[in-house]
Steps between C-alpha positions, in 0.01 A plus 500: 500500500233779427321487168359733262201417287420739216152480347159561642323224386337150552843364359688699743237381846597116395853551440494722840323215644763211366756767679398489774502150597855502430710460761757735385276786462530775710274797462343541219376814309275561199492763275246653470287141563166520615243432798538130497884517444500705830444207693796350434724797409583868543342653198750794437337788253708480201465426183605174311617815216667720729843314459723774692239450798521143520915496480489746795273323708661134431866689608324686805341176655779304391275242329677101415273470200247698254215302323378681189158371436346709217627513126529913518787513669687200412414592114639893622787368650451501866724186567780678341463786689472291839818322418726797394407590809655170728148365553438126466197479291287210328374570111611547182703798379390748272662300184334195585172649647445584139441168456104580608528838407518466121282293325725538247814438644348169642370350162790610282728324754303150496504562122872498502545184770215302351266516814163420411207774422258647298606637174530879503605823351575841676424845396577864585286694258120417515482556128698190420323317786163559300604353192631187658171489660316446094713176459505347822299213658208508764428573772850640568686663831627860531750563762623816641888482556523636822356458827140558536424364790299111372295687287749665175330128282256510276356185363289604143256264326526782204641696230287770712567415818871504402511836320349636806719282723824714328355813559396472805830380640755682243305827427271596802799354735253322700764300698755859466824431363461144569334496109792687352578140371301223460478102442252344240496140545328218398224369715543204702270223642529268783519501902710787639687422810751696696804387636738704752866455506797574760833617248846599578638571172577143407273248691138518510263297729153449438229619714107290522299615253208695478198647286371861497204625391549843299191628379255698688203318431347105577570265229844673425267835333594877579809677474865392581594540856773477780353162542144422704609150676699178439586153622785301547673274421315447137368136406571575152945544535539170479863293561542468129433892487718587771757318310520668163467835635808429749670402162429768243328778663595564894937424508431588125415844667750523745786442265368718223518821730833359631628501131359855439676665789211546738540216764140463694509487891150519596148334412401432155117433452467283168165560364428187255238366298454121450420497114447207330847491378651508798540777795556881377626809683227739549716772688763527756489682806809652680316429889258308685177513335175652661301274589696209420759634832189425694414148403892360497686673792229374747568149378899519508685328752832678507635803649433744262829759595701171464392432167527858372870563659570190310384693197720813526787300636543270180401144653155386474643221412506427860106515565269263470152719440211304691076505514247369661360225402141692444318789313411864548276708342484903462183664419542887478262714667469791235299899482215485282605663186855343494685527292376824363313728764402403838457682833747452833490593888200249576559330859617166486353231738538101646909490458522429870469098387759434253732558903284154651507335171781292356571446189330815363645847417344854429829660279418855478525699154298825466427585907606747748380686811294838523551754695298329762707190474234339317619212282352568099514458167817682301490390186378259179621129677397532875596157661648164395290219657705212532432111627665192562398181418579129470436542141378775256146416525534548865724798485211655232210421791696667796590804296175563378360441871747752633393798225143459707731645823581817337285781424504844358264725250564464142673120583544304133711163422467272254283160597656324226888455658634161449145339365710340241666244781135415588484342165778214544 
């Protein structure tokens, strides 16, 4: 069957890639995708917003299956759309999509089903947020209800920091009408790890885990971003772990949206943090997360349109989900200046050996051609650098080895990703 990808990121390149060793996949198109996506699709220019677009072009090329990558459109509604329409399409609804796209929505409903997280309160005048802020405990988190992209958290040491924190996300609309609302929660300590999850509105099954690495800056220092690398699977999710979040936070999940009338068919990315009193939800996600896509689809064994048919069709029951025995690491070849203000169109060199090499990958995120059909830069994440290895130490060498391949001007990444597993 032909497929339709919808994003234009480094999530999108690895899910394209998981695609298209499928056996079942026909031809696949992207929209609108990018350079490195072209390789292994037809990048079609429309975008993931322009829902009427997409419907037509799905019923035109009479396509067997629509991904939707990005949290946009399956927050806007695009899976709705796509099925009102006939079209067989993997992710969440609009009414369960909301699941990531309130912040709000999310911790009032593990409130209500017990699900463990950080205390909290929400607000929707920034008056009333400020006075909470002369009671509460530091430091303290401020997040923006909506999406924003990674970046709509602020983590404040502060009184200060905080008071500014409100105002700059409820009164200068930093993150637009994503700050109309906002979360103030408490501030919590531990590891974070990340762990992906195939649903089909009752049964859930667990991807490997992984670690990302959000801020901008070594040593975790900088602003929030869309992430700048991560490993997998994470020493620190251990059996014992695993086991209490499949108990009272992942089916926990699952059944909670069940019980509200929003089934979930689709991914759900649980964010957690391992306090000391056991593991916390950080956030949820309503799709793959980027990078995380790029260190745990390389690594799965399974025919990725099988499992995801499974998904919409009610029985995922029936699949076993399966990974290599190994690690992979993503480092994230960044602009200078990201996240805030960085230039684009420099050329982009050495790509030409991720084709001889196995076990490495070069997921594209922020590249395109010029009008010369010179690859370059396009935006604040460039490229995902990602490596195999026998174990995350490993992985960590041959990723950082393979960033040496690539060059462009203004080239940044972090030198820091994963230095944590060199400590065990």
């Amino acid at each position: 069957m032909d497929i339709l990808i919808v994003g234009s990121g480094g999530r999108e390149h690895a899910i394209a890639q998981s695609v298209a060793k499928s056996a079942r996949a026909g031809k696949i198109y992207c929209a609108p995708g990018n350079a490195g996506i072209s390789r292994v699709a037809e990048c079609v220019p429309i975008g993931a917003m322009e829902f009427e677009k997409l419907v037509s072009f799905a019923k035109e090329k009479k396509i067997g299956l629509v991904i939707v990558g990005m949290d946009d459109p399956l927050v806007g509604g695009l899976v709705d759309e796509l099925e009102a329409a006939g079209i067989r399409t993997f992710g969440p609804r609009k009414n369960a999509a909301i699941l990531e796209g309130s912040k709000a929505f999310s911790k009032d409903l593990m409130k209500k089903y017990h699900i463990p997280t950080a205390a909290y309160e929400t607000f929707d005048d920034a008056e009333e947020a400020l006075r909470y802020l002369e009671t509460a405990d530091y430091p303290i988190v401020l997040k923006a209800d909506g999406l924003a992209l990674g970046k709509g958290v602020l983590i404040c040491s502060t009184p200060e920091e905080a008071q500014d924190g409100v105002r700059t996300i409820m009164e200068d609309k930093k993150f637009g009408d994503a700050g109309n609302r906002m979360v103030i929660e408490e501030f919590m300590t531990g590891r974070e790890v990340s762990v992906l999850s195939f649903v089909d509105g009752r049964t859930i099954q667990i991807m490997s885990s992984a670690q990302d690495h959000k801020r901008a800056g070594d040593n975790d220092t900088g602003l929030n971003t869309g992430g700048m690398g991560t490993f997998s699977p994470s020493p620190f999710y251990t059996e014992e772990i695993d086991d209490y979040c499949r108990k009272y936070i992942y089916q926990a999940t699952v059944d909670a949206m069940a019980q509200e009338g929003r089934p979930f068919q689709g991914v759900i990315f649980f964010g957690l943090m391992l306090t000391e009193k056991g593991p916390k939800v950080l956030e949820y996600n309503a799709r793959f997360g980027d990078p995380e896509a790029q260190v745990v689809l390389p690594r799965m064994k399974n025919d990725i349109l099988e499992v995801m048919e499974a998904c919409i069709d009610g029985r995922l029951d029936e699949i076993k989900l399966e990974f290599e025995d190994n690690a992979a690491v993503c480092v994230v070849l960044a602009s200078e200046g990201y996240p805030l203000h960085y230039e684009k169109g420099f050329a982009i060199t050495g790509l030409e050996r991720f084709e001889k090499e196995e076990g490495y990958y070069c997921f594209h995120a922020g590249t395109k051609f010029d009008e010369n059909g010179t690859l370059v830069t396009n935006g604040g994440r460039v490229l995902g650098i990602t490596a195999k290895g026998a174990d995350l130490k490993k992985a960590r060498e041959n990723a950082y080895s393979a960033t040496e391949w690539v060059q462009f001007g203004n080239k940044y990444m972090r030198r820091d990703i994963g230095n944590t597993i060199m400590e065990l």
